[in-house]
Structure formats: structure tokens, C-alpha cells
C-alpha positions as CSV (number, residue, x, y, z in Angstrom):
1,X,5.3,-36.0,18.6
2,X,5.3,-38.4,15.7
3,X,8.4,-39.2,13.2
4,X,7.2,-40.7,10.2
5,X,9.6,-42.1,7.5
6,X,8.8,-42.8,4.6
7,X,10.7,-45.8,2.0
8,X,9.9,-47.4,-1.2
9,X,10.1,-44.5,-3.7
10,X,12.1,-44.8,-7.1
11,X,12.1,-44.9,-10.8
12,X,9.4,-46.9,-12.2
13,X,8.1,-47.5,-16.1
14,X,4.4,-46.4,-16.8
15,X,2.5,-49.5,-16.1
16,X,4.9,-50.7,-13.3
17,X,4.4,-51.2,-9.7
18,X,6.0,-49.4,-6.4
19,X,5.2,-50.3,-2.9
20,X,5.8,-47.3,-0.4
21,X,5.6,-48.0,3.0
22,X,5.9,-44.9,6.4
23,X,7.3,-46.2,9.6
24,X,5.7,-44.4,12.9
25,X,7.7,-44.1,15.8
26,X,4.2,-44.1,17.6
27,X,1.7,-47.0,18.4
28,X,-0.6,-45.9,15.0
29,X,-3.3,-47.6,16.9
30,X,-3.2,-44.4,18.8
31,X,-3.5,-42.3,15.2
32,X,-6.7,-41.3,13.6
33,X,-5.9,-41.4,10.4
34,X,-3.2,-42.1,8.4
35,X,-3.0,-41.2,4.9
36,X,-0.6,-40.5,1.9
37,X,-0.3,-37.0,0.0
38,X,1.4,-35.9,-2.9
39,X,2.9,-32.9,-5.0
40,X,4.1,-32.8,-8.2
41,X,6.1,-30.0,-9.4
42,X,4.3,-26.6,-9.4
43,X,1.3,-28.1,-8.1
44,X,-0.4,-27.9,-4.5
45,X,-0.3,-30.9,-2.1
46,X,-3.4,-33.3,-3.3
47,X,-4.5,-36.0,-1.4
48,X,-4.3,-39.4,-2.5
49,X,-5.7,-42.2,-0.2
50,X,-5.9,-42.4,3.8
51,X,-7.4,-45.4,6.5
52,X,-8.8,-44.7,9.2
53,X,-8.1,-46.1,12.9
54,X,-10.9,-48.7,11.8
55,X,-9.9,-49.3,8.9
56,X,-12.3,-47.3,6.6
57,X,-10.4,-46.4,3.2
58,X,-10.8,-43.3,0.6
59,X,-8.8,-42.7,-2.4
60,X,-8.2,-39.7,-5.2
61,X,-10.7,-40.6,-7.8
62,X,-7.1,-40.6,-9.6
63,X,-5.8,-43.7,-8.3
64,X,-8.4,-46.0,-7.6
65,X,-8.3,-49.1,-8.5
66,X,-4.7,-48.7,-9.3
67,X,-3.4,-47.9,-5.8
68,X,-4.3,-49.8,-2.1
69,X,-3.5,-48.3,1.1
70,X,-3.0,-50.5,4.1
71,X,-2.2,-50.2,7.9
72,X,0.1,-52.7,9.9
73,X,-0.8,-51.9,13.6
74,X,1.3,-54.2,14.9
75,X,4.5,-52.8,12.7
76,X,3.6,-48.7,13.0
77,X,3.7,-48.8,9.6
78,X,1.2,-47.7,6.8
79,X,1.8,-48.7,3.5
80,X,0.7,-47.7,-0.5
81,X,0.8,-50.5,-2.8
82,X,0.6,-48.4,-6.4
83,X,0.2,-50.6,-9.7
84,X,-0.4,-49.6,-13.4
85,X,1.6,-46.1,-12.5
86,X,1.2,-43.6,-15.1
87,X,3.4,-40.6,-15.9
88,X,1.0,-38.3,-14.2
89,X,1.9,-40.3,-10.9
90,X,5.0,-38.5,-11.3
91,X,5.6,-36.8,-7.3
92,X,7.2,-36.5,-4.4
93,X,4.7,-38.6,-1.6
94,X,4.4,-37.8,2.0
95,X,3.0,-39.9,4.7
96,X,0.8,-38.0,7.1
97,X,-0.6,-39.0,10.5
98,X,-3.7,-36.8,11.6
99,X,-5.1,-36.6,15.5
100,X,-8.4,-35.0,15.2
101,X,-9.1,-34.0,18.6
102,X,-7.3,-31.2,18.5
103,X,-6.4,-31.6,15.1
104,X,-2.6,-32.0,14.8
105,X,-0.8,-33.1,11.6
106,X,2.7,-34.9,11.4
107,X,4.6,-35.2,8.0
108,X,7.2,-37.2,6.7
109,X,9.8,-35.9,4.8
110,X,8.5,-37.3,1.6
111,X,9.6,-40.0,-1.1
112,X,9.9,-39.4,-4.8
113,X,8.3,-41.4,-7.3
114,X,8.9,-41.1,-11.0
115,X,7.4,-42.8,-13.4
116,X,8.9,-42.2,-17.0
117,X,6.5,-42.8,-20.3
């Protein structure tokens, strides 16, 4: 069993910056991959960037360039550094931690992030 929680969500202007981080109560060395989802209202969960155990990166063709994922071994946490936010950034984000053999999923219980226009 993993806890995650996650911190750093708020009210931001378009353009600003926000800096979520998601504390494990596991070693994340141990995790797969660790990645950071979204939903805004009346839409489905979307991906938007995960790393991998070694350190391999992918991102919604939505944020990048504008958002950086990043894994602290050492601290069991995972963080999303998000610049130039835009209105349509607008959600509540959930940090996820995926073992893949079996495959089993843990979720936080998500942050919101608003970003007004």
C-alpha cells in the first residue's frame, strides 16, 4: 500500500507559476512510475506528464515546455513544476504511482489548481 499526498495547489493568474509536489510514504525507488493526472470539470481524467524509475520523462502535448516533472528519491516525493499556466490548466491534479508487474495503481486525493484569465 502506497499513501500519496499531494501539496502545492492554489489560485494562480494565466501566465503564473505553481509548483505541486506528492509525498510517498513508500521508498519511490521501489515505484515504476510516477506520474501526475488531471480532470477538469465534466471531463475524463487526462494524463499530463509521468518519470519513470530511470528517469525517462513524457508530457501531454498540452503542457510541454510549460510544465517539468521531477522525482526526489531520496525525499519520496515527485514534484510538477508548471509555468506560463493558462486558463485551460484549470483542474483538480492527482499524483499517481503505477507498479507494473502486476499493474497496481495508487492515487492521491488530488489538489486544485485554478488559474483565472
Amino acid at each position: 500500500q502506497v499513501q500519496l499526498v499531494e501539496s502545492g495547489g492554489g489560485l494562480v493568474q494565466a501566465g503564473g507559476s505553481l509548483r505541486l509536489s506528492c509525498a510517498a510514504s513508500a521508498n519511490i525507488f521501489s515505484i515504476d512510475i510516477m506520474g501526475w493526472y488531471r480532470q477538469a470539470p465534466g471531463k475524463q481524467r487526462e494524463l499530463v506528464a509521468l518519470i519513470t524509475r530511470g528517469g525517462t520523462t513524457n508530457y501531454a502535448d498540452s503542457v510541454k515546455g510549460r510544465f517539468t516533472i521531477s522525482r526526489d528519491n531520496a525525499k519520496n516525493t515527485v514534484c510538477l513544476q508548471m509555468n506560463s499556466l493558462k486558463p485551460e490548466d484549470t483542474a483538480v491534479y492527482y499524483c499517481n504511482a503505477r507498479f507494473t508487474l502486476p499493474t497496481i495503481n495508487y492515487w492521491g486525493q488530488g489538489t486544485q489548481v485554478t488559474v483565472s484569465s
